[in-house]
C-alpha positions as CSV (number, residue, x, y, z in Angstrom):
1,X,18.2,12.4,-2.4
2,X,17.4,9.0,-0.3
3,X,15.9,6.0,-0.4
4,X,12.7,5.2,0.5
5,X,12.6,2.6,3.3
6,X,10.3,1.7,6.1
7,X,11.6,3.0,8.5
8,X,10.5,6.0,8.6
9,X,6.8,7.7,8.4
10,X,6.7,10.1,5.1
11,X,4.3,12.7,3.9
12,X,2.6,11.7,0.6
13,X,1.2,14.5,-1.7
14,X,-1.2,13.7,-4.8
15,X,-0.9,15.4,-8.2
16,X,-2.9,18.8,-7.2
17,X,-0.3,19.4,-4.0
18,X,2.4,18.6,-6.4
19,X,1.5,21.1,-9.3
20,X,0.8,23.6,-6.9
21,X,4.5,23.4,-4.9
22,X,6.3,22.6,-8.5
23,X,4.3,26.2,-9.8
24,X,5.4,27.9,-6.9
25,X,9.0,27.2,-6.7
26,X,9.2,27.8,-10.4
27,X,7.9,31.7,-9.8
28,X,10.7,31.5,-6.9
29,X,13.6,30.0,-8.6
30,X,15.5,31.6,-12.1
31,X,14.0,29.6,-15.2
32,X,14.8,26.0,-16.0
33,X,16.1,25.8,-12.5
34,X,14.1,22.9,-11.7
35,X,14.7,21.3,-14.7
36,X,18.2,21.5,-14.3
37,X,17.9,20.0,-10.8
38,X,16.1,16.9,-11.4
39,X,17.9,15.7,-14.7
40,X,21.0,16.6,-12.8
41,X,19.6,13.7,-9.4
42,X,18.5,11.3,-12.6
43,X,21.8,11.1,-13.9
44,X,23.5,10.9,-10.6
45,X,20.9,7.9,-9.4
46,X,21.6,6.1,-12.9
47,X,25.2,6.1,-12.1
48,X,24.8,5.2,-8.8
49,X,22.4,2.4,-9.6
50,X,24.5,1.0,-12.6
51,X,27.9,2.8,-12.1
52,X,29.5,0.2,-14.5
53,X,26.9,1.3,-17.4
54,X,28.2,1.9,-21.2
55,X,24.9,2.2,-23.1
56,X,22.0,3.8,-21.5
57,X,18.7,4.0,-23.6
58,X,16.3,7.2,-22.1
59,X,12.6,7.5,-23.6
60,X,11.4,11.0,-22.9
61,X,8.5,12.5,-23.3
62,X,6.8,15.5,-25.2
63,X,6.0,17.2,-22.0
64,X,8.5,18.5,-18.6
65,X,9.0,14.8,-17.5
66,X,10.8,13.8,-20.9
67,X,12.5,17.8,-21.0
68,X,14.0,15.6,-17.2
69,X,14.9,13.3,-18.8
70,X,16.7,14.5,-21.9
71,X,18.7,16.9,-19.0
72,X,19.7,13.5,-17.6
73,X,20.8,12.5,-20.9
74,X,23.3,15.7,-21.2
75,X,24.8,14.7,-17.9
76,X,25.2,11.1,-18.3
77,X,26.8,11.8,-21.8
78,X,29.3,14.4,-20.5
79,X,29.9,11.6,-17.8
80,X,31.4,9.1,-20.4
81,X,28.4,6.9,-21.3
82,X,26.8,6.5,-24.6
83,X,23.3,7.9,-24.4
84,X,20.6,7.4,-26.9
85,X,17.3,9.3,-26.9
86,X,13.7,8.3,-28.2
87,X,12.2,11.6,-27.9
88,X,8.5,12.0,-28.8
89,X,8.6,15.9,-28.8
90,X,9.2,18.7,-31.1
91,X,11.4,21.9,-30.5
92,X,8.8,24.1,-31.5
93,X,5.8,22.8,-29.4
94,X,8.0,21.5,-26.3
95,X,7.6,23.6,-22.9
96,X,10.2,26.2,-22.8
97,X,12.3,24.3,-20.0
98,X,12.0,21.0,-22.3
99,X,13.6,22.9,-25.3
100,X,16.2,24.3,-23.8
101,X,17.4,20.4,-22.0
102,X,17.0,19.0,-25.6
103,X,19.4,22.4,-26.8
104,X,21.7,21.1,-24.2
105,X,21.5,16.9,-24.9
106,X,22.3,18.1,-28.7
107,X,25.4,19.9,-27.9
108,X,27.1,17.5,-25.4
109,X,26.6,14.6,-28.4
110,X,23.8,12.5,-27.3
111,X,22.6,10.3,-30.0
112,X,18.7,10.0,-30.8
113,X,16.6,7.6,-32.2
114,X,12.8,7.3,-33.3
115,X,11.9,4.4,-31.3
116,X,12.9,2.1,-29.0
117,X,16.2,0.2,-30.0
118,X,15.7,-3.4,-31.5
119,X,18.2,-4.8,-28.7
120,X,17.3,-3.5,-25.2
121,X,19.5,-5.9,-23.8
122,X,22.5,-4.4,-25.3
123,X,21.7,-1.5,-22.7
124,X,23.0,-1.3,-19.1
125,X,20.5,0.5,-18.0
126,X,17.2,2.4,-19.7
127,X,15.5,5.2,-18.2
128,X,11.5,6.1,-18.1
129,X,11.0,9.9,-18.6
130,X,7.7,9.4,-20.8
131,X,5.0,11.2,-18.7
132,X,5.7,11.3,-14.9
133,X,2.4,12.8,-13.2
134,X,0.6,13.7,-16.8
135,X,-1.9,10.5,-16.5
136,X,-5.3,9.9,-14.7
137,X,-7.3,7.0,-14.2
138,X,-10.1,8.4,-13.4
139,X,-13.2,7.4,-15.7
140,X,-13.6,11.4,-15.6
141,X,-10.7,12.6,-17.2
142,X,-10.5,13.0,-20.7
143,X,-9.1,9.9,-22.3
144,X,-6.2,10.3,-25.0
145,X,-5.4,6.8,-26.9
146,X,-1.6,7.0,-26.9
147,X,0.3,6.9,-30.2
148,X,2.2,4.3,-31.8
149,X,5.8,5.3,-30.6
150,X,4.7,6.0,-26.8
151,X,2.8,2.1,-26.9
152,X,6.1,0.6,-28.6
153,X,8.3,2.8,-25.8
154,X,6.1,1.4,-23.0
155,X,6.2,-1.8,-24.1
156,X,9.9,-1.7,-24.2
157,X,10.1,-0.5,-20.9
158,X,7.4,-3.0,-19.3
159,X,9.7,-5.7,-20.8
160,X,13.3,-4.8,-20.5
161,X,16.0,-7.3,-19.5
162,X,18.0,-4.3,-18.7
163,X,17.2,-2.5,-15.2
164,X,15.0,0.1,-15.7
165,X,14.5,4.0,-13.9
166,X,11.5,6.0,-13.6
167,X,11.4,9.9,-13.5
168,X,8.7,10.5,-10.9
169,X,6.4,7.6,-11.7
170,X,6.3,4.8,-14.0
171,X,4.6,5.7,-17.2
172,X,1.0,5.4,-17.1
173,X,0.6,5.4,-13.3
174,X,-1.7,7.5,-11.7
175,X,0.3,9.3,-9.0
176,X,-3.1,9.6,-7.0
177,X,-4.1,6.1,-6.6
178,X,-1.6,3.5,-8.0
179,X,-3.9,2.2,-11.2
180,X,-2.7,2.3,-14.7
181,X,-4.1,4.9,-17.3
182,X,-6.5,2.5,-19.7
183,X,-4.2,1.5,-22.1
184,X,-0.8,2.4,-20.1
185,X,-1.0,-0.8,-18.4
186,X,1.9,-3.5,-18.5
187,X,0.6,-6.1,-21.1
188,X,2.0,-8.9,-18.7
189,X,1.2,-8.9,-14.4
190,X,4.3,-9.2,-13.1
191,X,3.2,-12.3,-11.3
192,X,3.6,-14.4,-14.2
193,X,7.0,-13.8,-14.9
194,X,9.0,-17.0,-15.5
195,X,12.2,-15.2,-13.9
196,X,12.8,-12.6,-11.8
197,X,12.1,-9.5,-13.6
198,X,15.2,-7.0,-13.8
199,X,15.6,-4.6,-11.1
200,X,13.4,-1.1,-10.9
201,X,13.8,1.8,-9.3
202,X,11.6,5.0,-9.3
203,X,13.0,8.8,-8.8
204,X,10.0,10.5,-7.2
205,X,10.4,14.4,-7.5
206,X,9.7,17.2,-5.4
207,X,7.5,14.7,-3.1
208,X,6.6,11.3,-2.5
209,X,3.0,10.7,-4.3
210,X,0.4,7.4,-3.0
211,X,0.2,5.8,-6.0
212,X,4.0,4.6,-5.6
213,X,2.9,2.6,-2.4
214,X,-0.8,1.4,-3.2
215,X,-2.4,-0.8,-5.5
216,X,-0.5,-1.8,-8.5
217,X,2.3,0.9,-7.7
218,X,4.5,-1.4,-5.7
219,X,5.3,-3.7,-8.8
220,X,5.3,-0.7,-11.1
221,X,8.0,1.0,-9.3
222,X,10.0,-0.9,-7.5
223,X,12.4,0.5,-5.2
224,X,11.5,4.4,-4.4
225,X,14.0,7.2,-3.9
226,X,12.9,10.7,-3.5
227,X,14.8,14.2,-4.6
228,X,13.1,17.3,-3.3
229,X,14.7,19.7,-5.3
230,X,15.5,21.8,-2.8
231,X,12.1,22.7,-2.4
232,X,10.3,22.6,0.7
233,X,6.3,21.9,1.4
234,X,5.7,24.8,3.3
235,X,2.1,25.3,4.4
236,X,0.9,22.1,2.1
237,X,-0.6,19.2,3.7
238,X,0.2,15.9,3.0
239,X,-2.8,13.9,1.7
240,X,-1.7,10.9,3.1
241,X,1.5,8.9,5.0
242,X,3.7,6.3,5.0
243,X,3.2,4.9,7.8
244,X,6.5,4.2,10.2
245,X,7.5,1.7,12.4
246,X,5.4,1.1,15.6
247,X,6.7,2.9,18.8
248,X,8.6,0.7,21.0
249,X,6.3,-0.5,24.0
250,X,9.0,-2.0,27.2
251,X,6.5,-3.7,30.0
252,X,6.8,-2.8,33.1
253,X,8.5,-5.4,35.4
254,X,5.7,-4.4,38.0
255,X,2.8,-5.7,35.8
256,X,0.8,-8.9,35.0
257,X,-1.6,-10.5,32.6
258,X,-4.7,-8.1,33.5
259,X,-2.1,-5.0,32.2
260,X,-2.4,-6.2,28.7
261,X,-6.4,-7.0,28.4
262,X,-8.4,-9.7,27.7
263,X,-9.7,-10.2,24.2
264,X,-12.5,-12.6,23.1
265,X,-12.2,-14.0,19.4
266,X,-16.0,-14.7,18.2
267,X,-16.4,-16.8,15.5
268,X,-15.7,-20.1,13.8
269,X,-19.0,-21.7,12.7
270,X,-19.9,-25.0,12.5
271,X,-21.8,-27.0,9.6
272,X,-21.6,-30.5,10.4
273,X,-24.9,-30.8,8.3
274,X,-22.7,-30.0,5.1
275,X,-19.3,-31.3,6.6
276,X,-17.6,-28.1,7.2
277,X,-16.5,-26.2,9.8
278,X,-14.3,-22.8,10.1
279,X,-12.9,-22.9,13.8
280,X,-9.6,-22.7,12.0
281,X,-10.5,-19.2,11.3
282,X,-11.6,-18.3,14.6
283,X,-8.1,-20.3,16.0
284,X,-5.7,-18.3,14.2
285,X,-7.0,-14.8,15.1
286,X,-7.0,-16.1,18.7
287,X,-3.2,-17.3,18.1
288,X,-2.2,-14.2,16.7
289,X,-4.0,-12.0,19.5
290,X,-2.1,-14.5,21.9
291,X,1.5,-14.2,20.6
292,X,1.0,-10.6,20.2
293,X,0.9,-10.5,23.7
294,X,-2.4,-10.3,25.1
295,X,-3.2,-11.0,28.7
296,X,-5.6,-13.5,28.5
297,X,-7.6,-14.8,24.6
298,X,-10.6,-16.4,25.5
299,X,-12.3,-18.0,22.5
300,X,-16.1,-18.5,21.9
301,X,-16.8,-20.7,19.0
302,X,-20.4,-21.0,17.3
303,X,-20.0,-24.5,16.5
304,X,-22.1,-25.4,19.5
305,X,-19.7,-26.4,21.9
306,X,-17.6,-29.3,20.2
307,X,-14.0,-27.7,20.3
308,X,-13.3,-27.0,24.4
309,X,-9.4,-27.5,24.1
310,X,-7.1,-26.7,21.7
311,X,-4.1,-29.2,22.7
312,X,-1.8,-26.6,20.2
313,X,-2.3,-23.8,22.4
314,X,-3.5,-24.8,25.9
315,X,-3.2,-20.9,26.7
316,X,-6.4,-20.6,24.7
317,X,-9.9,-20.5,27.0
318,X,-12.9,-21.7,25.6
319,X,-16.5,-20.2,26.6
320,X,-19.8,-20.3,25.9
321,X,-20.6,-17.1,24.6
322,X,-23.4,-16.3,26.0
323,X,-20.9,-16.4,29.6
324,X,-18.5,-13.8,28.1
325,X,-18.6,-10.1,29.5
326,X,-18.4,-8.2,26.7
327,X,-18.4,-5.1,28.3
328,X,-14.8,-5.5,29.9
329,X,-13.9,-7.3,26.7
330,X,-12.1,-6.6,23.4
331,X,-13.5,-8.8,20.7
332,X,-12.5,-9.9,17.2
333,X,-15.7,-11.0,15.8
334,X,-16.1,-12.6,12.6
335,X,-13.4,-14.6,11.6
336,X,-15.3,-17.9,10.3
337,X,-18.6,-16.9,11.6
338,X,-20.3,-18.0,8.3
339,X,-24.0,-17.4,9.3
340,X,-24.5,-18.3,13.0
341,X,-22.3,-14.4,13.3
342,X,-25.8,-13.1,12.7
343,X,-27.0,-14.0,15.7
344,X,-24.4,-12.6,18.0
345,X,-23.5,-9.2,16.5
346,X,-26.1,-6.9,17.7
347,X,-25.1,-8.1,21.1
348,X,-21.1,-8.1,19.9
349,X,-21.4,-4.6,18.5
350,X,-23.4,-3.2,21.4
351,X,-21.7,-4.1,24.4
352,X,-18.4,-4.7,23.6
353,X,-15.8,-2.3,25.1
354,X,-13.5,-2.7,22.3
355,X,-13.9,-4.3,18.7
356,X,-12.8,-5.6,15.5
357,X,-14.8,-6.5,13.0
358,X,-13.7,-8.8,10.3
359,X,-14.9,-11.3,7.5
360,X,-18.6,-12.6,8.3
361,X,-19.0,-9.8,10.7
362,X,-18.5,-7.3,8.0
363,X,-20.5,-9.8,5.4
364,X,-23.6,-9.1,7.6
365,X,-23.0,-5.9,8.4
366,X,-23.8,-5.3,5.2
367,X,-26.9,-6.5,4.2
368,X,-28.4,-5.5,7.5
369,X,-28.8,-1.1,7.8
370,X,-29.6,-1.7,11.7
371,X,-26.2,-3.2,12.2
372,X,-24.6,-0.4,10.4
373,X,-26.4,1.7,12.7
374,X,-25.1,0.1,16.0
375,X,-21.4,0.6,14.6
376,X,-21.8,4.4,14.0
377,X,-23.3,4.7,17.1
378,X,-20.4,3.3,18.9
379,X,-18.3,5.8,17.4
380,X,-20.5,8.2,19.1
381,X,-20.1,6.8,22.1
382,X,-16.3,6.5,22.2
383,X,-16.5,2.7,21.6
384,X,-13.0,2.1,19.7
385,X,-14.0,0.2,16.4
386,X,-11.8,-0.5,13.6
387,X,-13.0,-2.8,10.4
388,X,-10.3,-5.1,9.0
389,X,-12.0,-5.6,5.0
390,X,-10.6,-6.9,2.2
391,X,-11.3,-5.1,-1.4
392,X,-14.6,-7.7,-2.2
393,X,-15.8,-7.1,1.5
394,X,-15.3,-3.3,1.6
395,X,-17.4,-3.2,-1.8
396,X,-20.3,-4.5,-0.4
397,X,-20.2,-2.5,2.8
398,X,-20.6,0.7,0.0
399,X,-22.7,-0.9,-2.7
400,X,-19.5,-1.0,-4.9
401,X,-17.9,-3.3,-7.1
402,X,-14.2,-4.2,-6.3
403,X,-13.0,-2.9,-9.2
404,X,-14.2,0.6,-8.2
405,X,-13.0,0.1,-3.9
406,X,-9.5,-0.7,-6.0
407,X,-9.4,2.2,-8.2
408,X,-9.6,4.5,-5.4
409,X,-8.0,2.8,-2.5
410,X,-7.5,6.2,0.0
411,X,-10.6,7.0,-1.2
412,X,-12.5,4.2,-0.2
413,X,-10.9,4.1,3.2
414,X,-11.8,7.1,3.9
415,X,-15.4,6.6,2.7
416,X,-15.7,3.6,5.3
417,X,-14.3,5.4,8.2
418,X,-16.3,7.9,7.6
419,X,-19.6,6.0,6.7
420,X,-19.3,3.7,9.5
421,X,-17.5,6.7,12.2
422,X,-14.6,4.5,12.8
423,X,-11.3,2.8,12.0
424,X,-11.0,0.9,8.4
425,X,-8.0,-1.3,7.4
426,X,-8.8,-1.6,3.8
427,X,-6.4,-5.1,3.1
428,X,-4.2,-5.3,-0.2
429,X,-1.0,-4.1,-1.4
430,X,-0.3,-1.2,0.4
431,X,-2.7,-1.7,3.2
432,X,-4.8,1.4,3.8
433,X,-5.6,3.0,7.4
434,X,-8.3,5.4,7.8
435,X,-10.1,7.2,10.4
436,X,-13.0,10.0,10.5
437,X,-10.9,13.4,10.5
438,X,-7.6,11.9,10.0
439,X,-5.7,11.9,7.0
440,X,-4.7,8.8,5.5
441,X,-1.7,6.3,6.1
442,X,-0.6,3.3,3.7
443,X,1.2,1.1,5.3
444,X,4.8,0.1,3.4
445,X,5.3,-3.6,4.8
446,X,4.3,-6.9,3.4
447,X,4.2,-8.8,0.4
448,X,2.8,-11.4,-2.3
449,X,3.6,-14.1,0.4
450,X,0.7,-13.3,2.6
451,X,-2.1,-14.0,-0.3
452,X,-2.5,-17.3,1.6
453,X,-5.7,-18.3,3.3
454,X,-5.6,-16.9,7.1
455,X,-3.6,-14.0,7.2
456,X,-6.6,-11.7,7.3
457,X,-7.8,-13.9,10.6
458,X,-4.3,-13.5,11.8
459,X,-4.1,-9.7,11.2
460,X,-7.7,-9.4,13.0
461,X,-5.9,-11.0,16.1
462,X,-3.4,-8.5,16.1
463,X,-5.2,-5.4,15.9
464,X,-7.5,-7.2,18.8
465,X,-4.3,-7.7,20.9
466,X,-3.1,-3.7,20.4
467,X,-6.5,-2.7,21.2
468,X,-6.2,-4.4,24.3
469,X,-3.5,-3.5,25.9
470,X,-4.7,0.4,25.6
471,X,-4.0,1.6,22.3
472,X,-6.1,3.6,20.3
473,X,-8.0,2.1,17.6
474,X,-6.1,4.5,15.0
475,X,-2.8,3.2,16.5
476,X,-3.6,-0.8,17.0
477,X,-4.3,-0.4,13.5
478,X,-1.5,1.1,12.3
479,X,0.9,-0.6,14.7
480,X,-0.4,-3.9,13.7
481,X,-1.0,-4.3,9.7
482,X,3.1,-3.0,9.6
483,X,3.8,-5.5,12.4
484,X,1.7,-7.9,10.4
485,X,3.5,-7.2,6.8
486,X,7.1,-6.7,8.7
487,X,6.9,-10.5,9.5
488,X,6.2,-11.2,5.9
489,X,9.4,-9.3,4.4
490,X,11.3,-10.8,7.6
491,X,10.0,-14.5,6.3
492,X,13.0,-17.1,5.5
493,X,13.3,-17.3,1.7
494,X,12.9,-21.0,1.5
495,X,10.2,-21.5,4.2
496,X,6.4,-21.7,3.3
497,X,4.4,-19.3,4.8
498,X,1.4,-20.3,6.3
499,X,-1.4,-18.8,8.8
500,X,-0.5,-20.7,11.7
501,X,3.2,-19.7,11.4
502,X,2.5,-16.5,11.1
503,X,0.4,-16.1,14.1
504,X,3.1,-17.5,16.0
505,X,6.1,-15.3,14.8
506,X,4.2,-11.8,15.3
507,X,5.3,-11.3,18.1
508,X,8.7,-12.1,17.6
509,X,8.2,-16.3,18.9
């Protein structure tokens, strides 16, 4: 058993892997083997995580995921604790492996009750063995309203004072994609919490599934420790990754500013009509692309020439951009381009040697079929491309609605990178990498703290400043949205965190 950091890369395996190595290992090993194994790691990660604990409340399941925890619950008893059970099964229509664990929590004294106890805080520690990988979100599956004790369970669970463990996943979670089962969900976002909420921890078993590290299965499960049971993949494939720390990347004593690449940031429109402008936009991606060590950032605003000098960052070189050469160029295009982008990105997307596309870029892109056409046609041409979208702008390069790009985050990212034959960074909790042929990677850093206005343009000036200095477009991607979400958990509690100071500390300034 170990905890999940990120540190590390990780397979990932959704529920179809899963059920497939758990059925195989269970024709391998004698019966209730596995069983035996996980409630056995349950009990020893609720000691470990509250090894002081008296009274420990577990809600199990009718199905294998409560038959886990009620093996837990014959372990921690026999340890010393006193162990009460809300078990919604029945001995005669529990899974044989379920029936014998409850045989066992019977005999070593562990007390049961129908629902969830009155006082949770009078626990030290309350465990989640409801129904592990038995959910789906999908609008496909067969829906089952859940019954009155499982709701009050949940509920009990969503708002304990006590800290809380999860067998495999937090009730209600699909393993696949992070989204809550209709009615599973947590009645209060954890965002509006008056007080930190109580520590929780989540036991995945046999493999690590996405849904843990995407969409709302961050909050849902807290810290992540896996326990393989002794059981190895074999010949299954992950269906996705954690992604891992970038590479370390020493420079050469022997080299100078044309070894790391130029990079042009395109953008920042200006509407003096209507007394706006959005050269910030453009300013931060070209901050970040500078402190993430780019050779030269040269910066070509559509606001018709009034910005030449940016007295912050005298590094920065302004251009017209019709004097840029594109072709020896990476460009970030799209960061505050409002409408004048138009005008530029058949140009942008055609000749540049390297590009990222964000914001108004991707905006236009899709309303217009013969830009989309110029960006899969780069990817047949070797032309490294990634897309940088967040949720609202990936839905409308598909025709979806955010709601559905959400509910099927790998999904979607693999939908763009394949619809537009290049590299997609779909934005959110538990950024999502894609590329045509590749399998997935979310990425484990960041948190709530960037939801502030700029980090996108910041993170856009990061993957332009990897691409530069020679990575692949797969790798400037990867390397950068951790980089970008490393400074975030890195942050000083009590400092703001803004845009511009972001850009700045990327690179370690």
């Amino acid at each position: 058993m170990h905890r999940i950091t990120a540190h590390q890369p990780y397979p990932l395996f959704n529920t179809a892997a899963t059920r497939r190595l758990e059925k195989a290992a269970a024709a391998a090993l004698p019966p209730h083997t596995l069983m035996q194994r996980a409630g056995l790691a349950v009990a020893q990660l609720a000691q470990a995580l509250a090894p002081h604990a008296r009274t420990v409340w577990i809600a199990c399941g009718p199905g294998n995921n409560g038959g886990d925890g009620l093996e837990a619950a014959m372990h921690l008893q026999r340890s010393g604790r006193r162990v009460v059970v809300t078990w919604l099964g029945q001995p005669d229509t529990a899974p044989a492996d379920a029936r014998a664990s409850w045989q066992r929590a019977r005999g070593a004294g562990v007390s049961w009750a129908d629902t969830a106890p009155d006082d949770l805080g009078a626990n030290d520690l309350c465990i989640d063995a409801l129904l592990g990988i038995g959910v789906s979100s999908s609008p496909h599956s067969p829906a089952r309203a859940p019954d009155a004790r499982l709701r009050a369970c949940l509920q009990a669970l969503h708002h304990s004072p006590a800290p809380v463990l999860a067998v495999d996943l937090p009730s209600g979670l699909d393993a696949d994609n992070g989204q809550f089962a209709a009615g599973l969900a947590p009645d209060t976002p954890p965002h509006l919490h008056h007080q930190a909420p109580p520590p929780r921890h989540t036991l995945s078993l046999l493999t690590l599934k996405p849904g843990l590290f995407t969409a709302a299965g961050r909050d849902a499960a807290g810290q992540v420790w896996l326990d393989d049971l002794g059981v190895e993949p074999g010949h299954e494939p992950p269906n996705a990754w954690l992604s891992g720390p970038a590479l370390p990347a020493p420079r050469a004593h022997a080299s100078h500013k044309g070894s790391y690449g130029d990079v042009a940031v395109v953008g920042g429109e200006g509407l003096a009509a209507r007394g706006m402008g959005m050269a910030g936009a453009a300013l931060l991606a070209a901050s970040a692309t500078l402190h993430s060590g780019a050779g030269r950032v040269l910066v070509a605003l559509l606001d018709d020439g009034h910005l030449q000098l940016d007295l912050q960052q005298p590094e920065l070189m302004f251009r017209r951009f019709d004097a840029l050469a594109l072709e020896q160029l990476t460009v970030v295009c799209g960061c505050g381009g409002g409408q004048a982008i138009a005008r530029v990105l058949p140009e942008v997307i055609t000749r540049a040697a390297r590009l990222v596309l964000d914001a108004d870029a991707l905006n236009t892109i899709a309303t217009q079929a013969a830009l989309h056409a110029l960006v899969v046609a780069r990817g047949q041409h070797g032309q490294p491309t990634v897309l940088t979208p967040h949720p609202l702008e990936a839905a409308r390069l598909m025709g979806l609605t955010t709601a559905e790009v959400q509910a099927h985050r790998l999904d979607a990212a693999q939908q763009l990178a394949n619809q537009f034959n290049c590299v997609a960074v779909l934005k959110g909790s538990g950024t999502v990498i894609a590329a045509p042929d590749r399998v997935p990677a979310i990425n484990p850093t960041g948190n709530a703290r960037l939801a502030t206005a700029g980090t996108g343009d910041v993170l856009a000036g990061m993957v332009g400043a990897h691409l530069a200095a020679g990575a692949s477009a797969l790798r400037a991607a990867s390397e950068a949205v951790y980089q970008h979400g490393q400074a975030a958990d890195d942050w000083p509690a009590r400092q703001a965190l803004t845009a511009s100071a972001l850009a700045r500390r990327v690179g370690g300034s």
